[in-house]
N, C-alpha and C positions, 0 to 999 in steps of 0.2 A: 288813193291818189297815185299817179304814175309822174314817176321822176326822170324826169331825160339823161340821158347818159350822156358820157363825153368821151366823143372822139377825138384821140391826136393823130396828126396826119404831116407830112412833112407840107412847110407851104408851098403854093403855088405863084406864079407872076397877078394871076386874078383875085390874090388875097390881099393885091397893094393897097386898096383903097379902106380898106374895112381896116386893115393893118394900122394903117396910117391914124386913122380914127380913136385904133383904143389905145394907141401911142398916146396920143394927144389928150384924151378925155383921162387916163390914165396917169397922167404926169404928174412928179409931187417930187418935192424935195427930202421926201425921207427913203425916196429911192436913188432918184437922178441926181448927176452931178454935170448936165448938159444942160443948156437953156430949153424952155419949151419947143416941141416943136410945132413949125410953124404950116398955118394952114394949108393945105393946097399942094403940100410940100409930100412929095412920092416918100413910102417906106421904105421901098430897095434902092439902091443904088449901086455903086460897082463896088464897093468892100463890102455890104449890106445883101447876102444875094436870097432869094427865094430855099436855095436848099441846107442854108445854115440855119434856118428856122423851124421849128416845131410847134402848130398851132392846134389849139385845143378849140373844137366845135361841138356846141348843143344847140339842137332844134335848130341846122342849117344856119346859126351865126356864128361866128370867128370869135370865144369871147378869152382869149388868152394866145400867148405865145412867150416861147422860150428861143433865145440864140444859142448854140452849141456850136463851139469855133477851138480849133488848136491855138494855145496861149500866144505861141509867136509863131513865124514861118523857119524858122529850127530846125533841122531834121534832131538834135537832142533834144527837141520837147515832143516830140512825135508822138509819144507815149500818151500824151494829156489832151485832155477837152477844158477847155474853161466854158462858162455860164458865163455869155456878157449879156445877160437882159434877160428879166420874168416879168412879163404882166396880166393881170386878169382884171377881167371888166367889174366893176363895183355890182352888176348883176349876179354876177359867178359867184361871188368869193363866197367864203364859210360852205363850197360845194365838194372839194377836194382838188377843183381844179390846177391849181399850183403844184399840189402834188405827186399829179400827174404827168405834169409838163414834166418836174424834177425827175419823176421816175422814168418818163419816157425819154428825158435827155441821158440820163446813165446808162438805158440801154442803148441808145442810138452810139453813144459814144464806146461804150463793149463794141458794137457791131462795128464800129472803125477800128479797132484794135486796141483801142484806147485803155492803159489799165490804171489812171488816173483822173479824179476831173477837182478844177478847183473853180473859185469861183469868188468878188469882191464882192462886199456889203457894207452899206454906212452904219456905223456904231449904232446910230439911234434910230436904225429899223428892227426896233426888235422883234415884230411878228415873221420877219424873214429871216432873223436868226437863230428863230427859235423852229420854224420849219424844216428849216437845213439842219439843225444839230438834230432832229426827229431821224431824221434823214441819213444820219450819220458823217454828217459834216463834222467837222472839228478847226475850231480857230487855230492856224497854222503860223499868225502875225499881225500884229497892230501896226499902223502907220499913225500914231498917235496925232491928232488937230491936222490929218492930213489936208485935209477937203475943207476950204468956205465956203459956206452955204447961210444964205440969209445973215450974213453979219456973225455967224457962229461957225466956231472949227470944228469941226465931225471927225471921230474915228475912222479909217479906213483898215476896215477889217477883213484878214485873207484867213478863206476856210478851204476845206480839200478834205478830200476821203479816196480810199481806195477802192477802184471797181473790179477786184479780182474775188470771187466768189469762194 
């Protein structure tokens, strides 16, 4: 049996629509703390742009993407990447896909000069918190019942690691 590899690639403007799609089919309350998005509605838009993302392809479909963005416009955080967004198609998963989004955002963010990256997660995703500590993440801070979601308060939890080798 021949297993298809996965390329990561930075996105392009022609990846709006397919973007848009695993946005959507993707959406869940044990990750997002945004309403779903809504159909028909463009991925990029102008704080959203094509080269803050990193998407993962197998067999010519778009079936993940990562955002790698500087935490605030700062020149003191200049140093940092934060992770605002991972997701992988319910096809992908249990592939390594995630993985490698993760891995290939730490180097993207090395390659910006970046010798930090941190990144938010809701308390009760644990397969995402436990990916990231794999990863060498480390919980850096709780925001104790920060986030409602469905009628219940959620941890909002901050992790970060250093990308100096």
């Amino acid at each position: 049996m021949i297993v298809s590899e996965t390329q990561i690639r930075t996105a392009v403007q022609d990846d709006d629509a397919a973007l848009a799609e695993l946005d959507r089919s993707t959406w869940s309350t044990l990750h997002a703390v945004l309403p779903a998005p809504e159909p028909g509605k463009p991925f990029f838009d102008a704080r959203h742009l094509p080269g803050d993302y990193l998407v993962a392809v197998r067999d010519g479909t778009v079936v993940g993407f990562v955002r790698v963005v500087p935490p605030t416009p700062l020149a003191a955080t200049a140093h940092v990447r934060q992770i605002q967004g991972l997701a992988v198609a319910g096809s992908a998963r249990g592939k390594g896909v995630a993985r490698a989004l993760l891995r290939a955002a730490m180097d993207r963010a090395r390659e910006q000069g970046a010798v930090r990256i941190t990144l938010r997660v809701l308390g009760h995703n644990a397969p995402a918190r436990a990916l990231y500590a794999s990863e060498g993440f480390v919980v850096e801070g709780v925001l104790p019942g920060e986030i409602l979601l469905d009628g219940a308060y959620v941890d909002d939890v901050l992790m970060g690691r250093s990308l100096v080798r």
